[in-house]
Residue frames as a rotation matrix with the C-alpha (Angstrom) as fourth column:
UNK 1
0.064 0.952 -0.300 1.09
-0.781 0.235 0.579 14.39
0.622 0.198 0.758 12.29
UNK 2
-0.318 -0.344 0.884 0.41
-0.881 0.451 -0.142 11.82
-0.349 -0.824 -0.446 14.87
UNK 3
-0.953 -0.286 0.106 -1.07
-0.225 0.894 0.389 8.42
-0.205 0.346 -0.915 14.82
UNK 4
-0.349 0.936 -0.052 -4.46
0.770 0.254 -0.585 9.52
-0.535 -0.244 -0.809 14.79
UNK 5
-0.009 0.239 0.971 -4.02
0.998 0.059 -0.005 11.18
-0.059 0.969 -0.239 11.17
UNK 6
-0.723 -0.686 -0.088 -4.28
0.656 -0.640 -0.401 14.71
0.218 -0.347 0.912 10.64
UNK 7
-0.924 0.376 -0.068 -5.95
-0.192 -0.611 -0.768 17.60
-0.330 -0.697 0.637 12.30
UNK 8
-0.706 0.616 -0.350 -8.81
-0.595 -0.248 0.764 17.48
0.384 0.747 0.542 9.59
UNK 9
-0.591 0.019 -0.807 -9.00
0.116 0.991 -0.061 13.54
0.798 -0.130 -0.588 10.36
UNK 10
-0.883 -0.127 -0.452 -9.70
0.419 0.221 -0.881 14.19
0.212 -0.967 -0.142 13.63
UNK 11
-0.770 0.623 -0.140 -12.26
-0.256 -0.502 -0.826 16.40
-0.585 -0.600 0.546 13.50
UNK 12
-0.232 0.593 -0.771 -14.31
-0.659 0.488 0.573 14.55
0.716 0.641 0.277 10.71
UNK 13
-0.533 0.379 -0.757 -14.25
0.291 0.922 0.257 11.76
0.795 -0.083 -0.601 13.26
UNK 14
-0.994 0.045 -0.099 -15.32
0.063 -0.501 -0.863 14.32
-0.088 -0.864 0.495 16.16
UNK 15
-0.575 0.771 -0.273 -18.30
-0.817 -0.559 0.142 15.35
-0.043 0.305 0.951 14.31
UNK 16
-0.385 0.496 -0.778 -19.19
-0.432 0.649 0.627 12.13
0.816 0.577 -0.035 14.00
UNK 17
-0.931 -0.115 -0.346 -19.24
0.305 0.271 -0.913 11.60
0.199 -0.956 -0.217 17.71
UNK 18
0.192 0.852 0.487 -21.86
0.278 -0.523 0.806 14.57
0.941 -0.019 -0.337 18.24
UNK 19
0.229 -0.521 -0.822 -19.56
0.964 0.237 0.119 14.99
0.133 -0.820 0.557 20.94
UNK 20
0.959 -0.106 0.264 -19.77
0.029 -0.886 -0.463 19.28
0.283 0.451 -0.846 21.11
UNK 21
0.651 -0.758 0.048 -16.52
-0.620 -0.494 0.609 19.41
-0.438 -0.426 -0.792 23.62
UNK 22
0.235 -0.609 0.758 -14.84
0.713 0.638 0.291 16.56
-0.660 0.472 0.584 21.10
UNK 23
0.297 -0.225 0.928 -15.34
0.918 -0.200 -0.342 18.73
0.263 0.953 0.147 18.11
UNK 24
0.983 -0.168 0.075 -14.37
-0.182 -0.945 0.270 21.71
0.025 -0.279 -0.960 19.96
UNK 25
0.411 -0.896 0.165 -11.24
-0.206 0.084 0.975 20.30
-0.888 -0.435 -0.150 21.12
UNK 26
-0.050 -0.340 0.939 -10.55
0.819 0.524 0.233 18.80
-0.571 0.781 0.253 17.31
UNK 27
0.790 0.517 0.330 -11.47
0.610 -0.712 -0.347 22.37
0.056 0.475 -0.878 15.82
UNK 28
0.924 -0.381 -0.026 -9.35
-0.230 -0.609 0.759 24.13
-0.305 -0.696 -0.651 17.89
UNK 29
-0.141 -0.978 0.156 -6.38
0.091 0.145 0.985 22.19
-0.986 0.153 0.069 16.15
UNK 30
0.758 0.268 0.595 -7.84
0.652 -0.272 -0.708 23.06
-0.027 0.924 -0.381 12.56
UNK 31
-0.635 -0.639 -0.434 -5.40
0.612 -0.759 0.221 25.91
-0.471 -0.125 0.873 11.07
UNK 32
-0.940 0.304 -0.154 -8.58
-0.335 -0.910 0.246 27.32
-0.066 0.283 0.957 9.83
UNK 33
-0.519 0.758 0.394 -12.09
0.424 0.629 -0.652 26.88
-0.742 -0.172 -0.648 10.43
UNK 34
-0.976 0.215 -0.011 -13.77
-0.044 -0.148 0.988 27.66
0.211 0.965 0.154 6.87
UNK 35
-0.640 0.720 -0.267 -17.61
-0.768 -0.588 0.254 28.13
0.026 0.368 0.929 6.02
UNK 36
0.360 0.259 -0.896 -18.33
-0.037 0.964 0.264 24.02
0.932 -0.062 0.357 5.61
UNK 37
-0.628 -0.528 -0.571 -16.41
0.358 0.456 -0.815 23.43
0.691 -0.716 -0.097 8.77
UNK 38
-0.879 0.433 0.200 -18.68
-0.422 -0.512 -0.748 26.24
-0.221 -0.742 0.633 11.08
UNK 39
-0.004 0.914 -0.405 -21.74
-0.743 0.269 0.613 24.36
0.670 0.303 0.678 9.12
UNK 40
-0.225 -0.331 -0.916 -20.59
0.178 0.911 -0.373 20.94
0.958 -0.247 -0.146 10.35
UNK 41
-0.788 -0.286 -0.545 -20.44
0.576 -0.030 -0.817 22.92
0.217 -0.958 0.188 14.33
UNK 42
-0.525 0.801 0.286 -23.82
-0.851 -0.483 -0.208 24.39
-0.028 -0.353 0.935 13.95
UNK 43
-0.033 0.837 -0.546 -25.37
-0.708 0.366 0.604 21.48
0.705 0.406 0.581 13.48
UNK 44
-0.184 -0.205 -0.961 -23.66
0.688 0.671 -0.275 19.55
0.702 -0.712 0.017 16.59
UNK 45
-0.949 -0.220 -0.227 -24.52
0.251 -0.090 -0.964 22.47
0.191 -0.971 0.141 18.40
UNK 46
-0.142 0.975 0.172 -28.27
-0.752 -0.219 0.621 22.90
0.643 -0.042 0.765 17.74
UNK 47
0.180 0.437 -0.881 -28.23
0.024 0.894 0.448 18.86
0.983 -0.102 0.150 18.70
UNK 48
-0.108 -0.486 -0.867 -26.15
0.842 0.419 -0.339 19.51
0.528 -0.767 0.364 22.11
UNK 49
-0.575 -0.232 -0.785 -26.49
0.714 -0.610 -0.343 22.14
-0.399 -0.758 0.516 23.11
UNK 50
-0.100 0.577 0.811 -29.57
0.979 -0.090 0.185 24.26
0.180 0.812 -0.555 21.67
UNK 51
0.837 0.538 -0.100 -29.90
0.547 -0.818 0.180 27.33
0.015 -0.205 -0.979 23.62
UNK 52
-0.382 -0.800 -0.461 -26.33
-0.039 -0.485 0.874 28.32
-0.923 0.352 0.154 21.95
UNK 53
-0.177 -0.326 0.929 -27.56
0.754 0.561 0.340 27.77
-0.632 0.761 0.146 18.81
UNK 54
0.845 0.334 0.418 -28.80
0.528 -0.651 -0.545 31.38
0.090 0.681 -0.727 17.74
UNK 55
0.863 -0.462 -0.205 -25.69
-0.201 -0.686 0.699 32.57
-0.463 -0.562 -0.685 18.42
UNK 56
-0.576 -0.713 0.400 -23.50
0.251 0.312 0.916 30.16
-0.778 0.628 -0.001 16.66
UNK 57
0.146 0.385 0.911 -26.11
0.979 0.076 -0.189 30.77
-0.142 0.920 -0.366 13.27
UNK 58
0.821 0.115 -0.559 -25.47
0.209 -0.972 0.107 34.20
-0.531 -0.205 -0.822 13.91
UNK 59
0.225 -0.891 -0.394 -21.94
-0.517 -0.452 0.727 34.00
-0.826 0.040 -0.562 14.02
UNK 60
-0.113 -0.039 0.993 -22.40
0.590 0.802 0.098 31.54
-0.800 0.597 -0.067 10.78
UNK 61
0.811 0.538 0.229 -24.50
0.565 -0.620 -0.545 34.15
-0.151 0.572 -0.807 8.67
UNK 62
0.771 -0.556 -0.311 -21.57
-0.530 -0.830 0.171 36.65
-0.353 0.034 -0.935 9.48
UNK 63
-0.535 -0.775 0.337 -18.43
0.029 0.382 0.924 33.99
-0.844 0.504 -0.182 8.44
UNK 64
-0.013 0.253 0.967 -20.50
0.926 0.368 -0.084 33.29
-0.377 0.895 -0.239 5.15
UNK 65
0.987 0.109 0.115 -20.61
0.156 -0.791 -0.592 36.85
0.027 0.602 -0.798 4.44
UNK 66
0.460 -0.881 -0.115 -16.86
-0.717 -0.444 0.537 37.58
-0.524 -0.164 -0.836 5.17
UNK 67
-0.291 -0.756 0.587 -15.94
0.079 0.592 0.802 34.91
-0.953 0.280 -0.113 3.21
UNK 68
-0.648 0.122 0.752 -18.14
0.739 -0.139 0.659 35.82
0.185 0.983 0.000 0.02
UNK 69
-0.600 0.216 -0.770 -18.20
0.052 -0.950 -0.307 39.47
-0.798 -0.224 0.559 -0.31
UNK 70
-0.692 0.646 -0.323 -20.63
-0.597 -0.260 0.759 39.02
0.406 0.717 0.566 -3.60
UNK 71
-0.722 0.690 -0.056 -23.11
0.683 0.723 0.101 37.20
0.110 0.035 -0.993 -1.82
UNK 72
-0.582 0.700 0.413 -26.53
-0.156 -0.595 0.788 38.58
0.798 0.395 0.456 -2.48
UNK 73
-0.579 0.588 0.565 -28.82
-0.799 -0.270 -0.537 40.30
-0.163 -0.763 0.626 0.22
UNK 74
0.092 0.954 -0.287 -31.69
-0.956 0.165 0.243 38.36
0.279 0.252 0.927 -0.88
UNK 75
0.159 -0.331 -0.930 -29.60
0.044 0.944 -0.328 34.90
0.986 0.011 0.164 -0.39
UNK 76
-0.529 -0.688 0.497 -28.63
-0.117 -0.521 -0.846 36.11
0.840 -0.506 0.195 2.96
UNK 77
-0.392 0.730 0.559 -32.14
-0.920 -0.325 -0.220 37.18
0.022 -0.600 0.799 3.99
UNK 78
0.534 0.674 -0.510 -33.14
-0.695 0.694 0.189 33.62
0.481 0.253 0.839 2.96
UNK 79
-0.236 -0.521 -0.820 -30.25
0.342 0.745 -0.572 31.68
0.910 -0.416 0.002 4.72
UNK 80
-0.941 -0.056 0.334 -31.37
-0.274 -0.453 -0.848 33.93
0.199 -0.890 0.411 7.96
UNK 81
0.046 0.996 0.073 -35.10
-0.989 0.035 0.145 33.28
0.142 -0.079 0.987 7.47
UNK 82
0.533 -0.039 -0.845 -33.53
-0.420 0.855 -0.305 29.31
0.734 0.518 0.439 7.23
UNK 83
-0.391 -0.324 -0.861 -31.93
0.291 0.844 -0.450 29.34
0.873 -0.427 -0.236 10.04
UNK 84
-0.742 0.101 0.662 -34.25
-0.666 -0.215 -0.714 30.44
0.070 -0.971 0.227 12.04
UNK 85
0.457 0.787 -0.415 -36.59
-0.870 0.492 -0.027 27.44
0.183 0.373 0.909 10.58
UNK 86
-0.267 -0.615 -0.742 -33.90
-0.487 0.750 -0.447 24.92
0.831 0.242 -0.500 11.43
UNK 87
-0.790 0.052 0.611 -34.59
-0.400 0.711 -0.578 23.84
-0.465 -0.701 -0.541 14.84
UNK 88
-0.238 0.796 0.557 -38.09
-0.503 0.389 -0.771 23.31
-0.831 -0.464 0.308 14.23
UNK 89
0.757 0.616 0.216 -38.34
-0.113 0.450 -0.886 22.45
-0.643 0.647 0.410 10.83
UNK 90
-0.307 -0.909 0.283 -34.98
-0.079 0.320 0.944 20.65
-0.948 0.268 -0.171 9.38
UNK 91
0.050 0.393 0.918 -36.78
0.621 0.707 -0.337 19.09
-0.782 0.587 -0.209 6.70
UNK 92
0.870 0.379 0.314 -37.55
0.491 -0.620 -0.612 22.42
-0.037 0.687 -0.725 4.87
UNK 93
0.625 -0.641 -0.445 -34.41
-0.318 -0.730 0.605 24.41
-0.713 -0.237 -0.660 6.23
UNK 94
0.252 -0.798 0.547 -31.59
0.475 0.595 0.649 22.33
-0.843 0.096 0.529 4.91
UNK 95
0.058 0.098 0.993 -32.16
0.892 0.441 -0.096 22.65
-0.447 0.892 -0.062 1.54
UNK 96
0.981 -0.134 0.141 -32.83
-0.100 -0.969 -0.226 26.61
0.167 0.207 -0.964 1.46
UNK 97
0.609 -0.785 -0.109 -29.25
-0.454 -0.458 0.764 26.58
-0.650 -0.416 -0.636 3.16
UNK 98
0.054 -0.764 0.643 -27.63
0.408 0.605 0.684 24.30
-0.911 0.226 0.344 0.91
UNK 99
0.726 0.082 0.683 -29.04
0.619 -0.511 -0.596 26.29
0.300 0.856 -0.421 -2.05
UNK 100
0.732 -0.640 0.233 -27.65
-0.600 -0.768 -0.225 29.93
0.323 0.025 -0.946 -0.96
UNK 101
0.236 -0.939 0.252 -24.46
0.037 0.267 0.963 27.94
-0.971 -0.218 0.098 -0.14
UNK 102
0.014 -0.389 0.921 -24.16
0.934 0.335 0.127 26.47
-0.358 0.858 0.368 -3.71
UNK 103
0.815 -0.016 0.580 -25.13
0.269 -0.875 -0.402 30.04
0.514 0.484 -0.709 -5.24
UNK 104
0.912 -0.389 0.132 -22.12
-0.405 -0.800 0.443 31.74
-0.067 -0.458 -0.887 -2.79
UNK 105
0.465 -0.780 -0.418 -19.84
-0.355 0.268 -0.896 29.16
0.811 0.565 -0.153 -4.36
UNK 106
-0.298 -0.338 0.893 -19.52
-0.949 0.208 -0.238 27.24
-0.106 -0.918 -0.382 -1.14
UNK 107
0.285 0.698 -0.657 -20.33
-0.510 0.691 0.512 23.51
0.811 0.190 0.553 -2.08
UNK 108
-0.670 0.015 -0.742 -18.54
0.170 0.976 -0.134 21.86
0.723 -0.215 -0.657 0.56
UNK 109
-0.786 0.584 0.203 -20.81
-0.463 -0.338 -0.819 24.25
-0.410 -0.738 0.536 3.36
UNK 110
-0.010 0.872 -0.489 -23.86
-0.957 0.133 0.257 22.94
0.289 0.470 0.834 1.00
UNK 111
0.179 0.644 -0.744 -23.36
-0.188 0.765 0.616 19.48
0.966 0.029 0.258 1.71
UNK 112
-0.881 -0.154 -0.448 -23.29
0.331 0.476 -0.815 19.45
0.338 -0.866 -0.368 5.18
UNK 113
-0.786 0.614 -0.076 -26.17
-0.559 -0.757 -0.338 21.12
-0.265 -0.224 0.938 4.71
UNK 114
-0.031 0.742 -0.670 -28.09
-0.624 0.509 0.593 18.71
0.781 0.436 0.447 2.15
UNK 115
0.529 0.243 0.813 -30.46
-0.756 0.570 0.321 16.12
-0.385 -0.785 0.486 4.31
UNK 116
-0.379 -0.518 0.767 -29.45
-0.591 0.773 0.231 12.53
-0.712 -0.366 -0.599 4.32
UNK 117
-0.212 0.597 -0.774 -30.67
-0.901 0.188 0.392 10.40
0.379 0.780 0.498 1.76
């Protein structure tokens, strides 16, 4: 571990940056990028970089299913119908997504999902 804490560290403080090639470069030293973590990089890459961003929700939708094989279609169809409501309408999205997180037994992906307070 260096002096600048460990991999995790690092990319917690990327994300804060909103910096996409920071948190790329801090990802990249993850030993695993998990369900909350790919949340955490869709949302820095709607802000930076938007016309990736159906692609990375894409490739979200598909990690959240490979990681919980019992989520339900119906949660699915609603986290898909949610993010395609994110750019334009955060306000409403979030929440749907933080729900079918909590239901797929994914809280930390949920809060990176709940809005700010």
């Amino acid at each position: 571990m260096t002096s600048q804490g460990s991999p995790y560290a690092r990319f917690q403080r990327a994300l804060a940056t909103g910096n996409l090639n920071v948190v790329r470069a801090a990802a990249a030293e993850l030993p695993r990028i998990g369900v909350a973590e790919a949340a955490s990089i869709l949302l820095v890459i709607l802000r930076a970089e938007p016309h990736q961003y159906e692609r990375a929700a894409v490739r979200w939708l598909g990690r959240l299913c490979l990681e919980r094989k019992r989520v339900a279609l119906a949660d699915l169809s609603r986290a898909a119908a949610a993010l395609v409501a994110l750019p334009e309408r955060p306000e409403a999205a979030r929440p749907l997504l933080a729900e079918v997180c909590s239901r797929a037994g994914q809280e930390q992906a949920a809060a990176v999902f709940r809005p700010p307070e």
